[in-house]
N, C-alpha and C positions, 0 to 999 in steps of 0.2 A: 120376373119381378120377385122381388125380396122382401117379406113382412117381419119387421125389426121383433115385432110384436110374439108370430109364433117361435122364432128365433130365440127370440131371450125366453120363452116358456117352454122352450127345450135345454137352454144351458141353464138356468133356475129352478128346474121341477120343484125343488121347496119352496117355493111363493104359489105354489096351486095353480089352477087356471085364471090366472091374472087378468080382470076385464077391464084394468084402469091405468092405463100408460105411466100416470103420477106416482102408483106404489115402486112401477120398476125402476122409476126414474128415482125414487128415496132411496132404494135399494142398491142402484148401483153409485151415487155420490153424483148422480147427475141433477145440475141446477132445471128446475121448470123455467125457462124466461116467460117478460110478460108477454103479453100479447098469445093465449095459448088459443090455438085452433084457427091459426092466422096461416097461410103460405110458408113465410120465411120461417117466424120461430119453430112452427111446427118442425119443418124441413131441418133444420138447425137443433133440433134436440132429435131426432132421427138419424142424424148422420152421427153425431156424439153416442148414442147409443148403439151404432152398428161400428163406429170404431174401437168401443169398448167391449161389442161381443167378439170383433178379429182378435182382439190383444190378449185378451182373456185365453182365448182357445185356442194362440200360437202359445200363452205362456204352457198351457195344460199341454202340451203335446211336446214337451223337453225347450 
């Protein structure tokens, strides 16, 4: 199992120890939808968030 969460507070160290999904989500240009703490939206800005740590860290790696 994959935490989006400790993940992006390893490719971010400068945002500190992050307890609030909303900062990383301003941070990385990712929209909160409504419905937050629901199934789907949740699920749905989670997955947005771990394709933006893949992309990120194929960009960094040539």
């Amino acid at each position: 199992m994959l935490c989006t969460l400790r993940l992006a507070r390893q490719r971010f160290p400068q945002l500190g120890a992050v307890q609030r999904p909303c900062v990383l989500l301003a941070h990385t240009h990712i929209p909160v939808l409504a419905g937050q703490h629901r199934a789907l939206p949740d699920a749905l800005v989670a997955s947005a968030l771990f394709a933006r740590l893949l992309t990120d860290g194929a960009s960094r790696c040539g």
